[in-house]
KOLSEZA-371652 format. One record per residue: x, y, z of N, C-alpha, C, CB in turn. Coordinates in steps of 0.1 Angstrom, whole numbers, padded with zeros to 4 digits, always signed. Atoms other than C-alpha are relative to their C-alpha. Glycine has a CB too. Example, Ala and Ser with C-alpha at 12.3 -4.5 7.8 and 13.67 -1.06 7.14 Angstrom:
% residues 2
+0009-0012+0000+0123-0045+0078+0009+0012+0000-0010+0000+0012 -0009-0011+0000+0137-0011+0071-0008+0011+0008+0004+0005-0014 
END
This chain:
% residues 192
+0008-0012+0000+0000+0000+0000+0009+0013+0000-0009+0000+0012 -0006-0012+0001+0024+0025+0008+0010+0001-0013+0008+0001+0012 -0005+0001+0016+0044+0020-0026-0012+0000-0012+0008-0016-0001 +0010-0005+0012+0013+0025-0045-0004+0020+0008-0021-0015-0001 +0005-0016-0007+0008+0058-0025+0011+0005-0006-0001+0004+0018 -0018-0005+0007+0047+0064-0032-0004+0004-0014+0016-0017-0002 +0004+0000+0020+0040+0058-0073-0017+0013-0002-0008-0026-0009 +0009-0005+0002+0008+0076-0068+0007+0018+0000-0011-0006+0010 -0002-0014-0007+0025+0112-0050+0012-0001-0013+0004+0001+0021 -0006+0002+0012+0050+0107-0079+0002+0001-0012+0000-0005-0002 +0005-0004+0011+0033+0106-0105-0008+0012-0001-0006-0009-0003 +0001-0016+0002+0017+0139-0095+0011+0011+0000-0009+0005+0010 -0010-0007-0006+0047+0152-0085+0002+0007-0021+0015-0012+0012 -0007+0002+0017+0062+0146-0126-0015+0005-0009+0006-0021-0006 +0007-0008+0006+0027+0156-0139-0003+0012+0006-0011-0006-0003 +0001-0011-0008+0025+0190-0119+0012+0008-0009+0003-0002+0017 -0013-0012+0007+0067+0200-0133-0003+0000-0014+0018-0004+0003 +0003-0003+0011+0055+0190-0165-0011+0010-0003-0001-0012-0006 +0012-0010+0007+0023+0210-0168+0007+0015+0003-0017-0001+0010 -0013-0013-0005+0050+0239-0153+0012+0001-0007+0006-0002+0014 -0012-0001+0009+0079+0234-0174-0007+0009-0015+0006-0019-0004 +0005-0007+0008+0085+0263-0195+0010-0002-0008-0004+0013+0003 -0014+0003+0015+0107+0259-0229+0007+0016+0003-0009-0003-0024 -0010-0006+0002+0140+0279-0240-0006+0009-0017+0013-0013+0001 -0001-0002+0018+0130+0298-0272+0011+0015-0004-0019+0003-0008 -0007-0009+0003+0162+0317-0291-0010+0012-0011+0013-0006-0006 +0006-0009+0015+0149+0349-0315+0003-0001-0010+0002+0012-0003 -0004+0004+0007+0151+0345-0346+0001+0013-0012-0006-0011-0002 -0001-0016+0010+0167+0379-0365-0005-0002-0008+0012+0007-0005 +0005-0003+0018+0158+0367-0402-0016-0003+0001+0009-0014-0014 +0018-0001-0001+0118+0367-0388+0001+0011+0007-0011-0013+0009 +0009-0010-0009+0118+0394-0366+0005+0016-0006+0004-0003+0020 +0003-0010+0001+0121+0431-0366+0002+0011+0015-0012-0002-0005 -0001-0005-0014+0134+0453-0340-0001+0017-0003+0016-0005+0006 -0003-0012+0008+0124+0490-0355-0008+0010+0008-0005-0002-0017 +0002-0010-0011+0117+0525-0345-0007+0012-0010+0015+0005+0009 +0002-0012+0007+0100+0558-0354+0001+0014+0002-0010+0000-0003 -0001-0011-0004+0106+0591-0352-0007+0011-0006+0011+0002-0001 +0010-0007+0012+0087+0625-0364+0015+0011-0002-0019+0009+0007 -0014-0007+0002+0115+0646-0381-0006+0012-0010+0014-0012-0007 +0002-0015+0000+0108+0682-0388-0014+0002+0003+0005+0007-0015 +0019-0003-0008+0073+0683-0373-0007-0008-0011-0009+0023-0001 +0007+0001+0013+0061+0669-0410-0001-0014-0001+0007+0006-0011 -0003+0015+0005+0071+0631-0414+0005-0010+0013+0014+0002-0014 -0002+0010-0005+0079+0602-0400+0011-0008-0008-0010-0006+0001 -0015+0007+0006+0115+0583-0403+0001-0010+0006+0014+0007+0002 +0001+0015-0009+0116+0549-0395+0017-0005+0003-0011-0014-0012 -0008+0004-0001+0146+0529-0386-0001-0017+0008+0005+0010+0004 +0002+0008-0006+0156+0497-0372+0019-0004+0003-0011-0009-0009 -0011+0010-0001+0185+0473-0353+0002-0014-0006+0000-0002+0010 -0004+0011+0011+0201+0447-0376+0011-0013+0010+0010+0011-0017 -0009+0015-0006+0220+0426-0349-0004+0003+0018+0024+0002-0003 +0004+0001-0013+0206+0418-0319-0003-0017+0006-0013+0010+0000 +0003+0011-0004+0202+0386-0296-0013-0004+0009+0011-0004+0005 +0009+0002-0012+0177+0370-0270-0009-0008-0001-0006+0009+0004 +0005+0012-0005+0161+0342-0253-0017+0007+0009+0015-0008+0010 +0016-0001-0007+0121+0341-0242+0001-0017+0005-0017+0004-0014 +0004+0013-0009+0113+0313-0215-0013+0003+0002+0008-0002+0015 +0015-0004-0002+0080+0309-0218-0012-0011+0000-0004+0009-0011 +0012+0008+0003+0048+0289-0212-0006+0006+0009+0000-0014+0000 +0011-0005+0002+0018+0297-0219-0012-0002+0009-0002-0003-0010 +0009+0004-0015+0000+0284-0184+0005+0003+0008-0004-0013+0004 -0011-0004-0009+0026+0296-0164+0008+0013-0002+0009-0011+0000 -0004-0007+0000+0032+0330-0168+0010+0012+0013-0008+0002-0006 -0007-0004-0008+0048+0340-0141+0016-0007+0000-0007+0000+0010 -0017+0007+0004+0081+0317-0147+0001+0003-0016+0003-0021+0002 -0008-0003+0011+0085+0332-0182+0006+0018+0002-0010-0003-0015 -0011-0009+0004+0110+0356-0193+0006+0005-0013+0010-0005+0006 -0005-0007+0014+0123+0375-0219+0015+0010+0004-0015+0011-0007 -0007-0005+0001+0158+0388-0224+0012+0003-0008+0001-0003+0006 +0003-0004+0014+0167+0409-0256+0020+0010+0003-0022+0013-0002 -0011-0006-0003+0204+0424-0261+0008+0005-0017+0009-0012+0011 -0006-0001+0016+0213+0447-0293+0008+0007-0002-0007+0002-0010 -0009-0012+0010+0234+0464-0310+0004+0008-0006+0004+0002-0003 +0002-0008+0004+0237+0497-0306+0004+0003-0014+0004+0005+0009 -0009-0006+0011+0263+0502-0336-0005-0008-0010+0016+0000+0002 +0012+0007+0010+0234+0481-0358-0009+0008-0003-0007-0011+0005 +0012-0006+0002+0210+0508-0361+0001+0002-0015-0002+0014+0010 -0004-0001+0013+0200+0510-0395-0013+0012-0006+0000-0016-0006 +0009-0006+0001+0179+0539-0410+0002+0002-0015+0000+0011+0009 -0005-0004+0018+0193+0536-0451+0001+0010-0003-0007-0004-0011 -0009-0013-0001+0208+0565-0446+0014-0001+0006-0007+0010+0008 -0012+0005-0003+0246+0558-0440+0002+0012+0010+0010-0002-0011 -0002-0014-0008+0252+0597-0431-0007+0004+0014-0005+0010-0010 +0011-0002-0012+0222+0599-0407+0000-0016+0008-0018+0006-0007 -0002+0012-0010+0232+0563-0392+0013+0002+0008+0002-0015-0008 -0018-0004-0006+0270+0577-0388-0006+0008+0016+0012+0016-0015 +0006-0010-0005+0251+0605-0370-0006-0005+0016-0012+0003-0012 +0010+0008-0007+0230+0580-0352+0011-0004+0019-0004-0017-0013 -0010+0011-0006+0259+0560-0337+0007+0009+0008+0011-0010-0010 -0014-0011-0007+0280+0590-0327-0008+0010+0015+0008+0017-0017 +0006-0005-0016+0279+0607-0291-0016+0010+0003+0015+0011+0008 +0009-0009+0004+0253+0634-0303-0014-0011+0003+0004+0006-0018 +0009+0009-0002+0229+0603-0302+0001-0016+0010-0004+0000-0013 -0001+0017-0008+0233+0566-0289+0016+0002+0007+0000-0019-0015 -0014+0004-0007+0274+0570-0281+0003-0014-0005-0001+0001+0017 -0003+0019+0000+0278+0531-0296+0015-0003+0004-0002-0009-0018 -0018+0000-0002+0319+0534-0289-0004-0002+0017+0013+0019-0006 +0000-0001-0017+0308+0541-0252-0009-0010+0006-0006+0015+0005 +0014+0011-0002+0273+0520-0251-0005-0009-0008-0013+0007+0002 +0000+0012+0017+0278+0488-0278-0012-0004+0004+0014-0016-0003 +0013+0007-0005+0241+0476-0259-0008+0007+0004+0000-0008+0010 +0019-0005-0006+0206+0483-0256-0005-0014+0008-0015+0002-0017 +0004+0014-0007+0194+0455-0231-0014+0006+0006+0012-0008+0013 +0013+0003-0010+0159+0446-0218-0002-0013+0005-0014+0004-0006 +0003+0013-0006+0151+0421-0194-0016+0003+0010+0016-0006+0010 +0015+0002-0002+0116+0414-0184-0002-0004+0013-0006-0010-0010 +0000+0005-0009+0104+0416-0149-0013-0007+0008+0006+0008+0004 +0011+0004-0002+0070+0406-0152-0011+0003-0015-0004+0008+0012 +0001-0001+0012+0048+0390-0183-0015-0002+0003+0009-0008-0011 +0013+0009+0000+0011+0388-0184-0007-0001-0013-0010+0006+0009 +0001+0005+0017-0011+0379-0216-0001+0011-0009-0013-0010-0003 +0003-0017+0007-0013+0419-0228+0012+0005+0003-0013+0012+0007 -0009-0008-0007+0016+0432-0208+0012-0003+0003-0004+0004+0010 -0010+0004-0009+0054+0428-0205+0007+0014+0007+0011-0011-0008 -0008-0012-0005+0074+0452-0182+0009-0008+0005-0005+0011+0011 -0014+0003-0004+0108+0451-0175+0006+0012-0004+0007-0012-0005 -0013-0014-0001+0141+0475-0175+0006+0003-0016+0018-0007+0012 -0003-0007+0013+0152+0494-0208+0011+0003+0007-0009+0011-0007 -0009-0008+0000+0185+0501-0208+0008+0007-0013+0008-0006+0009 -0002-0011+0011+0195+0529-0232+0013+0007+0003-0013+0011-0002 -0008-0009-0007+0229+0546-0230+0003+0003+0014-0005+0009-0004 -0006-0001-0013+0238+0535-0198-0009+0007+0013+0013+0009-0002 +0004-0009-0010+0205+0548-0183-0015-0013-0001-0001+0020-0005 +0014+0007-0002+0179+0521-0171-0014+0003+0009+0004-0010+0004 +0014-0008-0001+0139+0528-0168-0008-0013-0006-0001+0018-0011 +0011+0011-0001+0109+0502-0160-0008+0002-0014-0010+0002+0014 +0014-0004+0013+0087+0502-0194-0008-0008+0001+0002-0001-0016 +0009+0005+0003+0055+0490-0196-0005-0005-0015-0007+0007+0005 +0002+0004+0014+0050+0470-0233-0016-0005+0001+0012-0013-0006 +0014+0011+0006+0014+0460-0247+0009-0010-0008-0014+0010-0014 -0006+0011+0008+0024+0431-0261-0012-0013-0003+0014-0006+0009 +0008+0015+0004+0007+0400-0280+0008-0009+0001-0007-0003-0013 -0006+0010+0005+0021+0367-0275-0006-0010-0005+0007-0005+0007 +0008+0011+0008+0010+0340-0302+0012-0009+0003-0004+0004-0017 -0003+0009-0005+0018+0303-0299+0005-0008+0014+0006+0001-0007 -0011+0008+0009+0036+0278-0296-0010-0008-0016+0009-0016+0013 +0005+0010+0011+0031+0264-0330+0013-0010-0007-0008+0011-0012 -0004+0004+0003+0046+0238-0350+0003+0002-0011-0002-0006+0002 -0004-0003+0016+0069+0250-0377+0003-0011-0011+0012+0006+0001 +0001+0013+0007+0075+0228-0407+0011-0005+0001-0003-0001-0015 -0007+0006-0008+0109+0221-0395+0004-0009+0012+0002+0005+0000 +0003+0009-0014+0096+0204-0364+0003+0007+0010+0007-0013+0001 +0001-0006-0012+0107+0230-0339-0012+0010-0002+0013+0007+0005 +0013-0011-0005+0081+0253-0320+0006+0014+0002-0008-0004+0016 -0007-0015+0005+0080+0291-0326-0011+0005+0008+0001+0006-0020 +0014-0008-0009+0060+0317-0308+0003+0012-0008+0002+0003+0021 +0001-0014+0012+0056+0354-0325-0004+0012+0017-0021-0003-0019 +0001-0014-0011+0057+0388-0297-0001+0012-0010+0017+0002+0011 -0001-0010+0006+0043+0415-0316-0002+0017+0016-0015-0004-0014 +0003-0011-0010+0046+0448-0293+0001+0015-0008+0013-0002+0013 -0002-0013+0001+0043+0487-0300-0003+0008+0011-0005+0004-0009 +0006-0009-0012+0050+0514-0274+0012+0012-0002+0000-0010+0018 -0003-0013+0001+0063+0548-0269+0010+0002+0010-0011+0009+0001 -0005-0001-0009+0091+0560-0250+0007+0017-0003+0009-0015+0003 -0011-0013+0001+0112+0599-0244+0011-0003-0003+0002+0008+0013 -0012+0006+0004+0145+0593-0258+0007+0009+0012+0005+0003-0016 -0013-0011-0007+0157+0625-0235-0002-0011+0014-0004+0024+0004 -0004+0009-0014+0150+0600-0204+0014-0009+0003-0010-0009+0002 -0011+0007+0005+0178+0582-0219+0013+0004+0001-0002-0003-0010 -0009-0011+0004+0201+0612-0221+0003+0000-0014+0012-0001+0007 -0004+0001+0013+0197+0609-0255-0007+0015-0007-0006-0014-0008 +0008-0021-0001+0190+0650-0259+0003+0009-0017+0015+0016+0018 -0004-0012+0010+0205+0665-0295-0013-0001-0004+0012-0002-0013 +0011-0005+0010+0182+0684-0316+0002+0011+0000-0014-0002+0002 +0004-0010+0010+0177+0714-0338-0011+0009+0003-0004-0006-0011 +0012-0010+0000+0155+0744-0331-0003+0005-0014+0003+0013+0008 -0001-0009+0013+0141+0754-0366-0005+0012-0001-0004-0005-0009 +0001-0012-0002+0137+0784-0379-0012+0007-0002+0008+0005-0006 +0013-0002-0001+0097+0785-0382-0007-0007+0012-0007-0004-0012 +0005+0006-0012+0097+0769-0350-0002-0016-0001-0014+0008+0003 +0000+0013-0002+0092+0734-0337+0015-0008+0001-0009-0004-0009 -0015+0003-0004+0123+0710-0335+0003-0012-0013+0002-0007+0019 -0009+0008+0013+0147+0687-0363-0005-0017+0007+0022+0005+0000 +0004+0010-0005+0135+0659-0341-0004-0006+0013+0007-0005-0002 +0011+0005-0011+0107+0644-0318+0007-0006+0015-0010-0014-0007 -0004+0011-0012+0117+0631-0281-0007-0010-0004-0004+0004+0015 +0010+0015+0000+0088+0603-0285+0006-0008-0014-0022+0004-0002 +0000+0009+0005+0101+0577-0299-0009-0011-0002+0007-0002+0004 +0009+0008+0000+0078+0551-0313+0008-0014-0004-0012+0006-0009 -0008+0014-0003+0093+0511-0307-0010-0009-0009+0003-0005+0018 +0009+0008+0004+0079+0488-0330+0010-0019-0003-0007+0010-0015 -0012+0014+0000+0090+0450-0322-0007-0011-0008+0003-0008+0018 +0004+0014+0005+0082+0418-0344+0012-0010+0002-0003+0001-0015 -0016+0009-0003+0102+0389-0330-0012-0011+0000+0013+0003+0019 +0001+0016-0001+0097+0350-0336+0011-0002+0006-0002-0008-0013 -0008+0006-0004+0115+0330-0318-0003-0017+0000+0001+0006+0011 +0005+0012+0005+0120+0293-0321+0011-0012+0015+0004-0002-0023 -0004+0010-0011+0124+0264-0296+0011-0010-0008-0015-0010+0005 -0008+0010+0011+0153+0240-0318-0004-0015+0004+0018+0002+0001 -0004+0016-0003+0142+0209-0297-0013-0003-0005+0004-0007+0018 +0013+0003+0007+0111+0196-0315-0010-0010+0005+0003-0004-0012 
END
């Protein structure tokens, strides 16, 4: 009797870490999207984006409180196809990348609309609140599982100390503090 109680407390024990076990999934740069917007002379909108960046989501989807997300790019990747205005970008006037090669966020709480965690920008970290969707897991045709984090949210760049700009000469400024963050990341589980 007590060895069927044993096998019994056991077997919940191993169905419990399995219904709790949350997978490893890396990002996958050639699906995702790490891009940004700016309003540049009061008139338009300039988009841009980072072209090298890494990071791991631990996540399942019944168990949100043991997942995690932790995103790490680089600065001296910013890409706006504009070489002159990326030179621009990279240099102390804006990001500093010689001084601050990383943008890191790590995630200190995820629920099914909302992740927050720490932004760090230029050596200056600040809690953000993300709307965020997470879709999956699904089964890619390679046989590993992928999940998809679409997020858009707004942030001051001068909180950052990221301060140049232009007074022009009918008024208003050469470029917006509000930054608008627009993230598309897949990420994919490799074990299938």
């Amino acid at each position: 009797m007590k060895k069927m109680v044993l096998m019994f407390v056991l077997g919940i024990i191993l169905i419990t870490v399995e219904a709790f076990a949350s997978d490893t999934y890396k990002i996958d740069a050639v699906h995702s999207t790490l891009g940004f917007s700016v309003t540049h002379l009061m008139v338009s909108q300039v988009t841009g984006q980072f072209d090298q960046y890494e990071g791991t989501v631990v996540y399942n989807p019944d168990d949100l409180a043991h997942s995690e997300i932790s995103v790490t790019i680089q600065t001296s990747s910013i890409n706006t196809h504009v070489s002159k205005r990326d030179e621009h970008l990279r240099g102390t006037d804006f990001f500093d990348a010689a001084q601050f090669p990383t943008i890191t966020f790590i995630s200190k709480n995820i629920t099914p609309a909302l992740i927050t965690g720490d932004l760090t920008i230029k050596g200056v970290t600040k809690e953000v609140s993300i709307p965020a969707t997470i879709l999956g897991p699904v089964k890619s045709p390679s046989g590993s599982m992928v999940i998809g984090i679409t997020a858009s949210f707004k942030l001051n760049r001068q909180d950052y100390g990221i301060k140049w700009n232009k007074v022009l000469d009918q008024g208003g400024v050469a470029v917006s503090d509000e930054v608008t963050a627009n993230i598309n990341v897949e990420a994919q589980n490799k074990e299938p």
